[in-house]
C-alpha positions in Angstrom: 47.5 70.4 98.4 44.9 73.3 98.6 44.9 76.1 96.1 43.6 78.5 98.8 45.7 78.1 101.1 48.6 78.0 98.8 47.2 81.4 97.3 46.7 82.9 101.1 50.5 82.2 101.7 51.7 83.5 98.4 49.7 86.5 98.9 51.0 86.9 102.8 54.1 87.0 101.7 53.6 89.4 99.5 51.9 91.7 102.1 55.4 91.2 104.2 57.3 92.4 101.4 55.0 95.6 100.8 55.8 96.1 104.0 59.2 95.9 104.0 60.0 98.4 101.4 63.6 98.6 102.3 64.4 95.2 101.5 62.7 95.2 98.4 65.0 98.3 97.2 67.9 96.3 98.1 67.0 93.1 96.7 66.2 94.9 93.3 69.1 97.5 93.1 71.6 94.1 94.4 70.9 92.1 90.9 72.1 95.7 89.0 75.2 96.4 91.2 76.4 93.5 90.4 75.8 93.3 86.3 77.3 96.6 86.4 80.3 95.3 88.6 81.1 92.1 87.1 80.7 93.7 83.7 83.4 96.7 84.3 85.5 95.5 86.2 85.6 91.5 86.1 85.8 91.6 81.8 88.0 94.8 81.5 91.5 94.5 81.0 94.7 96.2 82.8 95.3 99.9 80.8 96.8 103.2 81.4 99.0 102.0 83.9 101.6 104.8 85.3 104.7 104.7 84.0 107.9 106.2 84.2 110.3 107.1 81.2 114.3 107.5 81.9 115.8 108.8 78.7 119.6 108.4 78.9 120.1 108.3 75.3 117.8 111.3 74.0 118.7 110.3 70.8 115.6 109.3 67.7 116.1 106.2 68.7 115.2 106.5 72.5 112.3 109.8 71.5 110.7 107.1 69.1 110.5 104.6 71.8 109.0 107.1 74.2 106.8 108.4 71.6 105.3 103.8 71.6 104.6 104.5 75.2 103.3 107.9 75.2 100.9 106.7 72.4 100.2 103.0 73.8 96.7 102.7 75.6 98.4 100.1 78.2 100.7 103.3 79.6 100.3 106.5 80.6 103.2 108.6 80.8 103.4 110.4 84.0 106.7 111.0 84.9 110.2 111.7 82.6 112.5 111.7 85.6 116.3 112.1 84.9 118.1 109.7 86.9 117.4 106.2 87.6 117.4 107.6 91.2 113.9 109.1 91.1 112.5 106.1 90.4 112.7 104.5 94.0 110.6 107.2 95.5 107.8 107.1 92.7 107.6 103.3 93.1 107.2 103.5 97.3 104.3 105.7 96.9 102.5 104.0 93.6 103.2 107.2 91.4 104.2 104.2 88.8 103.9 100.9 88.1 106.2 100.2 85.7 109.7 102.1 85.0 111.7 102.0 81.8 115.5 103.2 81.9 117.0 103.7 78.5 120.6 103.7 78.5 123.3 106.4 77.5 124.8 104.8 73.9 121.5 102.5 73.1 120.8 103.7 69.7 124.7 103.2 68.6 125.3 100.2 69.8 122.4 99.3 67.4 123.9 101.2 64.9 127.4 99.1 65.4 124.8 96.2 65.4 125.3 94.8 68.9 122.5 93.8 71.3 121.4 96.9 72.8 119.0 96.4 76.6 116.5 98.6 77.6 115.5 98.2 81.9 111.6 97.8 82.6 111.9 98.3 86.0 108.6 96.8 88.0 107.0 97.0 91.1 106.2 93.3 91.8 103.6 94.7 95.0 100.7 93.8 93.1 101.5 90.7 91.0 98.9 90.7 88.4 100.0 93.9 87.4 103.4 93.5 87.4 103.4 90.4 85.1 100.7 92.4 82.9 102.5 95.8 82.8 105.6 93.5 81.6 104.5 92.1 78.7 103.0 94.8 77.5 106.8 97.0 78.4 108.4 93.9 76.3 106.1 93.9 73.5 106.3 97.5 72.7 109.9 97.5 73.4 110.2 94.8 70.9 108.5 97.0 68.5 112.1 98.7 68.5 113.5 95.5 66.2 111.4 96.3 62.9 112.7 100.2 62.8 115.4 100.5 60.0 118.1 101.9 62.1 117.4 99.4 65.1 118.7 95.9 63.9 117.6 92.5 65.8 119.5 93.6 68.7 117.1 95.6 70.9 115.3 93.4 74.1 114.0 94.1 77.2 116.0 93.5 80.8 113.4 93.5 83.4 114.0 93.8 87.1 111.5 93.2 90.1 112.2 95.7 92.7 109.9 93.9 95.4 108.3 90.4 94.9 110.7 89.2 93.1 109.4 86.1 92.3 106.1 87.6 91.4 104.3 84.7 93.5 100.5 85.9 94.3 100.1 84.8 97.6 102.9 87.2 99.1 100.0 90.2 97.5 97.1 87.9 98.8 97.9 87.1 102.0 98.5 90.8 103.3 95.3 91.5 101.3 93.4 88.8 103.3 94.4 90.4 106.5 92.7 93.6 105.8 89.7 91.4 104.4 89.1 89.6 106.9 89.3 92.0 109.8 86.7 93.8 107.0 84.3 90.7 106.5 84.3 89.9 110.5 83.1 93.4 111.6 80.8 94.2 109.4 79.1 90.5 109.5 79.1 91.2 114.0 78.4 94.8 114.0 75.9 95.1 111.6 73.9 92.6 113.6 74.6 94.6 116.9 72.0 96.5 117.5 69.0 94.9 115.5 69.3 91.6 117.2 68.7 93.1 120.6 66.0 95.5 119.2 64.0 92.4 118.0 64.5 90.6 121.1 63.3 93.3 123.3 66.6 93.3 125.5 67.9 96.5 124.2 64.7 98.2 126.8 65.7 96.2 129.5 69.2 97.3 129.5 68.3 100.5 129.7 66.4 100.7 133.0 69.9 99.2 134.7 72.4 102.4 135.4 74.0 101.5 132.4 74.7 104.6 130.6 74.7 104.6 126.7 78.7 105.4 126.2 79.3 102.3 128.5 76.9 100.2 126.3 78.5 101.5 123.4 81.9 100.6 124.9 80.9 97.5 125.9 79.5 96.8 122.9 82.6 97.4 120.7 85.6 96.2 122.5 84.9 92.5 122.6 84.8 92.4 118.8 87.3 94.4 117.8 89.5 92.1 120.4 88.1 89.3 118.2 88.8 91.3 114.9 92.4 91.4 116.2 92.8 88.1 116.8 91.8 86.7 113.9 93.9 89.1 111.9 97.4 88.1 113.8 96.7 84.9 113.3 96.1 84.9 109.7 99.3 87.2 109.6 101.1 84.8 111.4 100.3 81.7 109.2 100.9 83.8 106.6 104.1 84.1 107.5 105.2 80.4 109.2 103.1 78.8 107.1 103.2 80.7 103.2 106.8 81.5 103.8 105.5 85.6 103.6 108.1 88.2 103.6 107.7 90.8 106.0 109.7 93.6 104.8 108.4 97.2 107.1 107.5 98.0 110.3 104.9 96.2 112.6 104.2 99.6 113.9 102.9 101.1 110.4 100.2 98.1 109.9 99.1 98.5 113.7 98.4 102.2 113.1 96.7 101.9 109.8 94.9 98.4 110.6 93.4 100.0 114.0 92.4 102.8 112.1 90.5 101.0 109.3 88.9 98.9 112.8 87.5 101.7 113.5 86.0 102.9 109.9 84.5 98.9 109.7 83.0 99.1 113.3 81.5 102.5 112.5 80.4 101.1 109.3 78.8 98.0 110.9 77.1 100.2 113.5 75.4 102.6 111.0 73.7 99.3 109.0 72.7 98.3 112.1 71.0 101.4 112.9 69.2 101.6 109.9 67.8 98.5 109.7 64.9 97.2 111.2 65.2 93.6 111.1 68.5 91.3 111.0 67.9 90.4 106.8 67.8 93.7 106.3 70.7 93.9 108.4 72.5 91.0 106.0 71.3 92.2 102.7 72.6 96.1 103.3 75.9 93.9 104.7 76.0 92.4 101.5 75.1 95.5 99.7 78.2 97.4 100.7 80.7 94.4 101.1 80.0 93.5 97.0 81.7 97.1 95.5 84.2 96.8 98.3 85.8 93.4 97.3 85.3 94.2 93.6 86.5 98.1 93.8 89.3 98.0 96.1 91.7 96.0 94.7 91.5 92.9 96.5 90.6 90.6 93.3 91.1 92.5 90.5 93.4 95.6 89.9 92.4 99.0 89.5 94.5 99.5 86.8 92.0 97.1 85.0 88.9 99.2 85.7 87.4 101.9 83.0 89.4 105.6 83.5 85.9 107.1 84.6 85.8 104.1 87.9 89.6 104.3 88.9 88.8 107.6 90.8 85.7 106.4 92.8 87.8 103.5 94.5 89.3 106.6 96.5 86.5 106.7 98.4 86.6 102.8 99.4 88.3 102.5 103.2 89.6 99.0 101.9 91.6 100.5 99.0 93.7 102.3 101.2 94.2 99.3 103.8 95.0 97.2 100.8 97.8 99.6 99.8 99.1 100.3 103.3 99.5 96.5 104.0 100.7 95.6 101.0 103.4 98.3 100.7 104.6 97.4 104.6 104.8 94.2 103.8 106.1 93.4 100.2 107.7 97.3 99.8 109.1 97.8 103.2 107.6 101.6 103.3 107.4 103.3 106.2 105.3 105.7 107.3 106.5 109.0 105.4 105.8 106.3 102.0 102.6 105.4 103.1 101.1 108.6 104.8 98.3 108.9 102.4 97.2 106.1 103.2 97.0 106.5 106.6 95.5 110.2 106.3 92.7 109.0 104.3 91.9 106.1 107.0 92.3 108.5 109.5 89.4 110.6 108.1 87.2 107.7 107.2 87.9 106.5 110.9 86.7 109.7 112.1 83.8 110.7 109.8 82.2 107.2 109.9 82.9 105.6 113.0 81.7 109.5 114.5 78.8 109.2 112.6 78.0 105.7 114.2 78.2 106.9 117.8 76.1 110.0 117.0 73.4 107.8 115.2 73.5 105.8 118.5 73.3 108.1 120.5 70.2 109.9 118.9 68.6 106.4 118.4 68.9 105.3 122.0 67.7 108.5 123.0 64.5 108.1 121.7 
């Protein structure tokens, strides 16, 4: 082995780095993204999750068990509805996670010293959450037993309003559809435009009549044909195979799904725009696809992330698709449920995937 060639190399390859200062601001800023991502989000644990308080008692009794909630760092308190039949709507559209019903004559059937139930009512959507956010209901509702007045009589009833069974992969397998229609288009698109750049064929098609919207056309179609595909068949499977429910319409997950296509093809275009080689390509891929899977709620829930994160995930395309699938599929909503959801990937759709063709267009032009 020779020590000066061995130096020369080293030192060449330093050169190519210098030169690359892109890549070297990725691969420093990557190790920190995700210290600060597995550190929030992978080691926090599910709090404030939204609940929903039917007092039917309003007695000390049923005030002092609101009060546990209202003081309990697992809830928040957002809604005092007075029927049990507000509750449907607010768990449709994730206003709350968890629901608990206090019934007319609770605190004097403890006083008579009979069992006395209280409803948690849970929306089994997201599974982690609804087996969290119940024990947590149960344990302070069990608190009730040590008052004076209470007896040994007070426990929990809890009902699953979707997923019954609480089983994961009826949450996981709509999920994967999203991600993987996610994963494919951002791993094809990103490399659209660089590879051709760095093989010198992007020049050549441009002195054939080929007009840029035609290439852009072209360039588009056959993926997001391929996106499709492997989408229906992993909601297929899903179904035959995972014994899936499929509870809403086919026509709400087309809508949102083609619309959250179009944010991931936009997405994949703009890294390929800015970068000037296919690694750089791969590392920005890797860059955005880390916060996505970690912040959307595809692994771990929201619910679990620190107060001051929960409000950034907004801004991740992937939350919404997570929520839209997963509500047409285990909730049955329909489109008036789930129109957020598809507003805010409508304007993602738009902004991003307009952004892509005018960055195209601008760079082609040149």
């Amino acid at each position: 082995m020779n020590g000066r060639r061995l130096r020369l190399l080293v030192w060449k390859e330093f050169l190519q780095l210098r030169r690359d200062p892109m890549f070297l601001r990725m691969a420093m800023a990557m190790p920190i993204v995700q210290l600060v991502m597995f550190g929030y989000v992978v080691a926090a644990d599910v709090t404030h999750l939204p609940v929903a308080i039917v007092d039917l008692d309003r007695t000390p009794v049923s005030r002092q068990l609101d009060a546990a909630f209202t003081a309990s760092d697992y809830f928040d308190v957002v809604a005092r509805p007075v029927g049990e039949d507000a509750l449907r709507p607010l768990l449709d559209t994730d206003a709350v996670a968890v629901a608990v019903v206090i019934p007319a004559g609770t605190q004097a059937a403890l006083e008579r010293g009979e069992n006395a139930g209280v409803g948690v009512v849970v929306d089994g959507a997201d599974s982690q959450t609804a087996s969290v956010g119940t024990g947590y209901a149960v344990r302070i509702i069990g608190g009730l037993n040590a008052l004076p007045d209470a007896g040994p009589g007070v426990a929990a009833s809890v009902r699953v309003v979707y997923n019954q069974s609480l089983r994961t992969v009826n949450t996981m397998i709509p999920g994967l559809v999203a991600t993987i229609m996610m994963i494919s288009m951002l791993a094809i698109m990103s490399q659209a435009i660089v590879k051709e750049r760095e093989r010198g064929t992007l020049e050549q098609l441009f002195v054939t009549p080929i007009t840029r919207t035609e290439y852009l056309i072209g360039k588009v179609v056959p993926y997001t044909i391929l996106a499709g595909a492997q989408a229906l068949v992993v909601a297929v499977l899903g179904t035959l195979w995972f014994r899936v429910p499929f509870e809403g319409s086919v026509w709400v997950v087309l809508t949102g799904l083609a619309l959250f296509m179009l944010t991931n093809v936009g997405l994949g275009l703009l890294v390929s725009l800015a970068s000037h080689t296919r690694q750089q390509a791969q590392q920005t891929m890797m860059f955005v696809m880390l916060p996505t899977m970690l912040l959307s709620g595809f692994i771990f829930p929201i619910e679990s992330m620190p107060a001051a994160l929960q409000p950034w995930t907004a801004l991740i395309p992937m939350t919404h698709a997570l929520r839209l699938v997963r509500g047409a599929y285990v909730q049955g909503a329909g489109f008036a449920a789930l129109a957020p959801q598809l507003w805010a990937l409508a304007v993602f759709a738009v902004v991003i995937f307009g952004a892509a063709v005018a960055g195209m267009h601008r760079r082609l032009a040149e």
